[in-house]
C-alpha positions as CSV (number, residue, x, y, z in Angstrom):
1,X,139.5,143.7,179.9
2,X,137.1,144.1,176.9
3,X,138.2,146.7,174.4
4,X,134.3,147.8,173.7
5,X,131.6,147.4,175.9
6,X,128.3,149.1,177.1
7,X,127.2,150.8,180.7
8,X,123.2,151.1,181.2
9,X,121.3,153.1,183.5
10,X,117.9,151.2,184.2
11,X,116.1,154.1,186.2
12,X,112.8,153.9,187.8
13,X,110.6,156.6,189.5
14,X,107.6,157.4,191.0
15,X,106.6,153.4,190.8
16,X,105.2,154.2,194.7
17,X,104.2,150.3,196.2
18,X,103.7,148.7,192.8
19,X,105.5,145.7,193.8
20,X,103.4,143.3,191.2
21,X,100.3,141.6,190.2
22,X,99.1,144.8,188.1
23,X,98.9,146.1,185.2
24,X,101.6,148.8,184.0
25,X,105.3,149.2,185.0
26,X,105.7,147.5,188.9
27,X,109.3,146.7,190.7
28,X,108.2,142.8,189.5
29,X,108.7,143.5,185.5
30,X,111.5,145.5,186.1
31,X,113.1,142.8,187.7
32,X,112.8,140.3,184.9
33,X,114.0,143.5,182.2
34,X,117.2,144.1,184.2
35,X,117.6,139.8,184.2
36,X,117.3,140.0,180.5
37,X,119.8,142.9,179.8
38,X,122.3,141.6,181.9
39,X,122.3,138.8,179.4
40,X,123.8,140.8,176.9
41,X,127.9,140.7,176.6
42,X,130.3,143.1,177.3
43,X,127.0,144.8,179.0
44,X,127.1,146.5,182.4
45,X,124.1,147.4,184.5
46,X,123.4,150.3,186.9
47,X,120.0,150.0,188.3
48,X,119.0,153.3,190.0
49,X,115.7,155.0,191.2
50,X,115.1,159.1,191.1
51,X,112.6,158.8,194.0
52,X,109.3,158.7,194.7
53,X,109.4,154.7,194.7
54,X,109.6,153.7,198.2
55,X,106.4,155.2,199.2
56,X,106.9,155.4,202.6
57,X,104.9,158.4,203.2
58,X,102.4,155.4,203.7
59,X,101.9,153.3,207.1
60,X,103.5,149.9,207.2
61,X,102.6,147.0,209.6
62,X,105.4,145.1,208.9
63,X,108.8,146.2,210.2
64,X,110.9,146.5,206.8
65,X,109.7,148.3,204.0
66,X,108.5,146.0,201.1
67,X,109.5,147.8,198.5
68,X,113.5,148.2,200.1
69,X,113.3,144.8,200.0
70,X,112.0,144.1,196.6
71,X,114.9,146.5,195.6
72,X,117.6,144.5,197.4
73,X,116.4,141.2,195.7
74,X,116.8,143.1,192.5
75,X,120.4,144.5,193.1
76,X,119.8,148.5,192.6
77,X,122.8,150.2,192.5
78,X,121.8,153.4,194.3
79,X,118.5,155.8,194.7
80,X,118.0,159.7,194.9
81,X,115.9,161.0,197.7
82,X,112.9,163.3,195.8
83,X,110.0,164.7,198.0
84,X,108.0,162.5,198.9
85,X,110.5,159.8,200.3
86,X,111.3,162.9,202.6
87,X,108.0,163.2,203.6
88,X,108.6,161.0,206.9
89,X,112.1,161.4,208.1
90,X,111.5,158.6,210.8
91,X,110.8,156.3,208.1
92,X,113.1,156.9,206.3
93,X,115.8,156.6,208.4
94,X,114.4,153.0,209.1
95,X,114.4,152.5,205.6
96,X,117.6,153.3,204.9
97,X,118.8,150.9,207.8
98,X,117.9,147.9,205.4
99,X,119.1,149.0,202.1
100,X,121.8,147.0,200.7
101,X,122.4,149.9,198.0
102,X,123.7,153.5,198.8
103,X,120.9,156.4,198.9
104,X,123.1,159.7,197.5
105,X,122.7,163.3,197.7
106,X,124.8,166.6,198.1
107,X,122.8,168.9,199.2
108,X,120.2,167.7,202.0
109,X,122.0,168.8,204.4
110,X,122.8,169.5,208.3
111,X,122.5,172.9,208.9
112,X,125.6,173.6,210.7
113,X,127.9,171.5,208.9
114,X,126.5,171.6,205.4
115,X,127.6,168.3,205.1
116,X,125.0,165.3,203.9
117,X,122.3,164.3,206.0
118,X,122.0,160.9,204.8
119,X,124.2,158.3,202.9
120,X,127.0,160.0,200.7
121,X,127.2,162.9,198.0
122,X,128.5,160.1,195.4
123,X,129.8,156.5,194.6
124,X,132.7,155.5,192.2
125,X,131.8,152.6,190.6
126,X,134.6,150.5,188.8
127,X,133.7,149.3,185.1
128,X,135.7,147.2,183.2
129,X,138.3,149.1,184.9
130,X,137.0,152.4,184.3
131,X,136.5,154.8,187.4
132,X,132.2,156.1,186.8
133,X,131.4,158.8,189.1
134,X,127.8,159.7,190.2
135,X,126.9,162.6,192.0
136,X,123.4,163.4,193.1
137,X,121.6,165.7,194.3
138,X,118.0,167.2,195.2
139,X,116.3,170.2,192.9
140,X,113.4,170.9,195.1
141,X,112.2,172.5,197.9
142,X,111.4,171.0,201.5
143,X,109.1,172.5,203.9
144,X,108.1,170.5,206.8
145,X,104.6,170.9,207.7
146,X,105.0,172.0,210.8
147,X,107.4,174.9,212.1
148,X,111.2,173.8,213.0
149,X,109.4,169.4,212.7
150,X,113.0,168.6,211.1
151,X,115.1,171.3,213.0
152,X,118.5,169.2,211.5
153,X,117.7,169.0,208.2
154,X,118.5,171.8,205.7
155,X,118.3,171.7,201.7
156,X,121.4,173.7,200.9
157,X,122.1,175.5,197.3
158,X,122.2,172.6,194.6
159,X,124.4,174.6,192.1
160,X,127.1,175.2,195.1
161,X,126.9,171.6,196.3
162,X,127.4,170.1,192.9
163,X,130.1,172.9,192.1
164,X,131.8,171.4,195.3
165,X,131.2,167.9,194.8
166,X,132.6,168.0,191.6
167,X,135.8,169.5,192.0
168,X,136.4,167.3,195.1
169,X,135.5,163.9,192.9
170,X,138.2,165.7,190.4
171,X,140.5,166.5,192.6
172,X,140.3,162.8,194.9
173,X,139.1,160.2,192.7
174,X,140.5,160.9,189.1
175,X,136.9,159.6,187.3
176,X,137.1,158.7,183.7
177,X,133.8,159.5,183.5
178,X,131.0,161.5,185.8
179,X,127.4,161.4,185.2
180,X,125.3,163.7,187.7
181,X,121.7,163.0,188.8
182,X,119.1,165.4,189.9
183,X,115.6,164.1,191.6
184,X,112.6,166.6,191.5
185,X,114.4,168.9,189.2
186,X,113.3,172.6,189.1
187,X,114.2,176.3,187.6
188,X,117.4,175.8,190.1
189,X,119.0,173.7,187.6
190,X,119.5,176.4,184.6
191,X,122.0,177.7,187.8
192,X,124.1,175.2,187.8
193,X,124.9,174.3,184.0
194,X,127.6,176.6,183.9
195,X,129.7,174.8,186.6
196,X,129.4,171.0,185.4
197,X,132.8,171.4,183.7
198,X,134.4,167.4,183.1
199,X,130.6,166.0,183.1
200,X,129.6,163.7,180.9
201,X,126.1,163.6,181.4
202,X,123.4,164.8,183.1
203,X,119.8,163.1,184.1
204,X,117.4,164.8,185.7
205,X,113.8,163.9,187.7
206,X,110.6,165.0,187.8
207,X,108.3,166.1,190.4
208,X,105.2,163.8,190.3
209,X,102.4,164.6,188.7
210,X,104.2,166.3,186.0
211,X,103.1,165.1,182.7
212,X,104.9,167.1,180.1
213,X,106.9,166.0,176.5
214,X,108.6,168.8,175.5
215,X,112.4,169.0,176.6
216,X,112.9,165.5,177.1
217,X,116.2,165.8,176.1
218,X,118.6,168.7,175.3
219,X,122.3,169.5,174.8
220,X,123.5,172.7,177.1
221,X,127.4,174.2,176.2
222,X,129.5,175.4,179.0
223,X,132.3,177.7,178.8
224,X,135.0,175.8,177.6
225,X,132.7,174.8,174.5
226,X,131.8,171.5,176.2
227,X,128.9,170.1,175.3
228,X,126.5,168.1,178.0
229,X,123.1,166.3,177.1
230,X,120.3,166.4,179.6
231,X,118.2,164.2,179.8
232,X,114.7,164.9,182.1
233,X,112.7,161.4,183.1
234,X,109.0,162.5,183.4
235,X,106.5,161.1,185.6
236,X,104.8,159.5,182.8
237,X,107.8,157.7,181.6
238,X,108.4,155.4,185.1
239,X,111.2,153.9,183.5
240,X,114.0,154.9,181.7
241,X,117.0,153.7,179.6
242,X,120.2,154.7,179.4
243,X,123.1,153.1,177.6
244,X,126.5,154.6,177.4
245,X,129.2,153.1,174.9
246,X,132.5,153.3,175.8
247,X,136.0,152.0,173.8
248,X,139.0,150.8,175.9
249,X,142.5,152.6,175.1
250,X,145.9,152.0,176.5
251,X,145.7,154.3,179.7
252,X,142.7,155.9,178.9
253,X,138.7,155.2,178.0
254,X,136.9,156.7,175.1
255,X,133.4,157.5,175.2
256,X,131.9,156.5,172.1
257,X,128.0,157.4,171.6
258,X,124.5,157.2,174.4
259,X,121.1,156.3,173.6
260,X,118.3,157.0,175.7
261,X,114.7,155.1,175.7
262,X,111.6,155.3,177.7
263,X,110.7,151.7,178.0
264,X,107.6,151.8,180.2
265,X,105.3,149.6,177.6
266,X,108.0,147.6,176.7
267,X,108.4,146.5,180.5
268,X,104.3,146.5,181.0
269,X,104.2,143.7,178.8
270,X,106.8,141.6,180.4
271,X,105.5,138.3,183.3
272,X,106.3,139.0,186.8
273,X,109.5,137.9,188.3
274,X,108.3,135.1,190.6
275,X,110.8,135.0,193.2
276,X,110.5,138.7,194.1
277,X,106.7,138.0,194.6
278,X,107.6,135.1,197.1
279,X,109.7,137.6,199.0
280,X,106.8,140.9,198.9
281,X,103.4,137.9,198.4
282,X,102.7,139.7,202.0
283,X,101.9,143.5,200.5
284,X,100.5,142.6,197.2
């Protein structure tokens, strides 16, 4: 078991079909980033997506979404539904049916139940034998376009979800450390600050189209004096970087220090990964 080492959160959004062969940030040059990170010792890698990337608002001929299976190849860890992936449920349910990764959220919901509508609240994922919980959850609105179109699916109250979540990842899983992640994050998420008692961090997307640079980043205290940075990936920034250090102790694990980085012109400037453009050469 290594007494220091490092988790990072690779997290995309908004990349909608750019598979490769382009200019910018595409699912391609990400591949080859992760590759070359994962290089690094005593380094762990979460590769994660806040929405907005499988475009599947858009017709496909083919029978498999060619971005699900760029995102396979490249061994995401999980994604976070935002609008736009919810604006065809059919498709995304076919979608889903070919991930190899879990799709999480708390609080799209049935409306009877209130329990999730697709894939699970939360994973635990077990690092260097340390338990990492991630919740998610969905900040905006949904309104189908026309009346009662998705008569099962319901968007319940994020700040009681995550409130409910949490203390049932507390009071189940023991975590040693909880991140939470919010897609399409709105004024609903000054609600829930007050209840993220035992989290560690929180990240937090944004609708597309928003192009803003203020409040990247800030540090919100809850009651017991806790003190929780926020982190909010804008549109502009496609890709963002996460890297939590952590130190191993006898029972326990000891968060040391995070750094955060948009790397969307580092990652432009990178070569396609070739073998993920064999698998997607069809939709380029």
């Amino acid at each position: 078991m290594q007494e220091f080492f490092s988790v990072s959160l690779i997290l995309t959004q908004h990349i909608n079909r750019r598979l490769g062969r382009a200019p910018g940030v595409t699912l391609s040059k990400v591949s080859r980033y992760k590759r070359e990170v994962s290089l690094e010792e005593n380094h762990h890698i979460l590769l994660c997506d806040l929405g907005g990337t499988l475009g599947i608002d858009q017709e496909y001929i083919a029978p498999r979404n060619p971005s699900i299976t760029a995102m396979n190849y490249m061994g995401y860890s999980f994604g976070v539904f935002n609008h736009q992936d919810m604006s065809n449920i059919s498709h995304l349910r076919r979608t889903m049916s070919f991930s190899k990764f879990p799709w999480m959220n708390c609080n799209i919901t049935h409306p009877m139940t209130k329990e999730p509508f697709f894939g699970e609240p939360y994973e635990i994922y077990n690092i260097n034998g340390m338990k990492l919980a991630i919740l998610s959850g969905y900040g905006g609105s949904f309104r189908p376009e026309a009346e009662n179109e998705h008569p099962t699916l319901h968007v319940s109250s994020l700040g009681n979800s995550v409130k409910r979540w949490l203390r049932y990842i507390y009071d189940t899983e023991d975590p040693d450390y909880v991140i939470v992640c919010i897609s399409d994050a709105d004024d609903e998420i000054d609600a829930i600050v007050d209840d993220m008692e035992g989290v560690g961090l929180l990240i937090t997307g944004s609708c597309e189209g928003e192009d803003l640079e203020e409040n990247e980043y800030e540090t919100f205290s809850i009651e017991d004096g806790q003190n929780i940075p926020r982190y909010h990936h804008h549109h502009t920034g496609k890709v963002m970087h996460v890297e939590l250090s952590f130190k191993t102790r006898t029972t326990t694990y000891e968060f040391l220090n995070h750094s955060v980085a948009r790397i969307d012109r580092e990652i432009s400037q990178l070569s396609d990964d070739q073998r993920m453009l064999d698998l997607v050469h069809y939709h380029l």
